[in-house]
N, C-alpha and C positions, 0 to 999 in steps of 0.2 A: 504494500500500500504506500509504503516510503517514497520508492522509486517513481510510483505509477502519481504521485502529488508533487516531486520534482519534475515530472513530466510536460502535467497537467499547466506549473508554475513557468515554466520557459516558454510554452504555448502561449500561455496566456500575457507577460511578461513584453512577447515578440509584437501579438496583440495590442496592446496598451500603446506600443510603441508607436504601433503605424497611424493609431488613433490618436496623436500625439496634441494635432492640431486642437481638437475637442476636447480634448486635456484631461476624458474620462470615458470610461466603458459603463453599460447597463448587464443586466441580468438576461436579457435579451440580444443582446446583441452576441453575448458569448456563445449562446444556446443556437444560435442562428451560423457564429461560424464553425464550428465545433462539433455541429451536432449533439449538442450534450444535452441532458435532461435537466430540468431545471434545476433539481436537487445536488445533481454533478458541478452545475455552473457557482449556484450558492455556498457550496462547499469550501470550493476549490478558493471564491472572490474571500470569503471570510477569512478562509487560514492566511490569505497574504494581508487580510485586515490585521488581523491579531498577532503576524511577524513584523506589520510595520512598515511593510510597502506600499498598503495602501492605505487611504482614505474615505470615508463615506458620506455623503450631500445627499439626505432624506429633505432638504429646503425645497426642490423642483414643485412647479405650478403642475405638475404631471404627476405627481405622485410617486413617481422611478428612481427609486433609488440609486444614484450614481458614484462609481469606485474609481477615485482620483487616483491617479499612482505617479507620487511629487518625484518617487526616485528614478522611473522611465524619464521626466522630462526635465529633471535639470541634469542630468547626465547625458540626455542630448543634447542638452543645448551650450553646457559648456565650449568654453571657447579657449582657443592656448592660453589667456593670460589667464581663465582661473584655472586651468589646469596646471598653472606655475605653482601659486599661493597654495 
């Protein structure tokens, strides 16, 4: 199960990235690239809540709970001078 949630985390991880612009993922959206089942996707979003990668914004006018991941995007968007500091 270790293995198959490091799996799941670099998926998803890769995910977040490309979604970088929107600067967060839904529960659906994951279920929709993944094919995962809902309970798969919530799972998987929470343990990276409770490691610390991500973030969660229940604020939305929509209801959808969205999973911020701050360390996807300042690690893209470094630049060499903070990569000096």
């Amino acid at each position: 199960m270790k293995e198959q949630l490091a799996t799941f985390r670099t998926q998803l991880e890769e995910f977040a990235r490309k979604h970088k612009a929107e600067g967060f993922v839904t529960v659906e959206q994951v279920e929709r690239k993944f094919s995962w089942s809902t309970g798969r996707a919530i799972d998987v979003l929470e343990t990276l809540l409770k490691e610390g990668l991500a973030m969660i914004d229940d604020g939305h006018r929509d209801g959808k709970r969205r999973y911020w991941f701050p360390c996807v995007t300042l690690s893209s968007d470094s630049t060499g001078a903070d990569a000096k500091s």
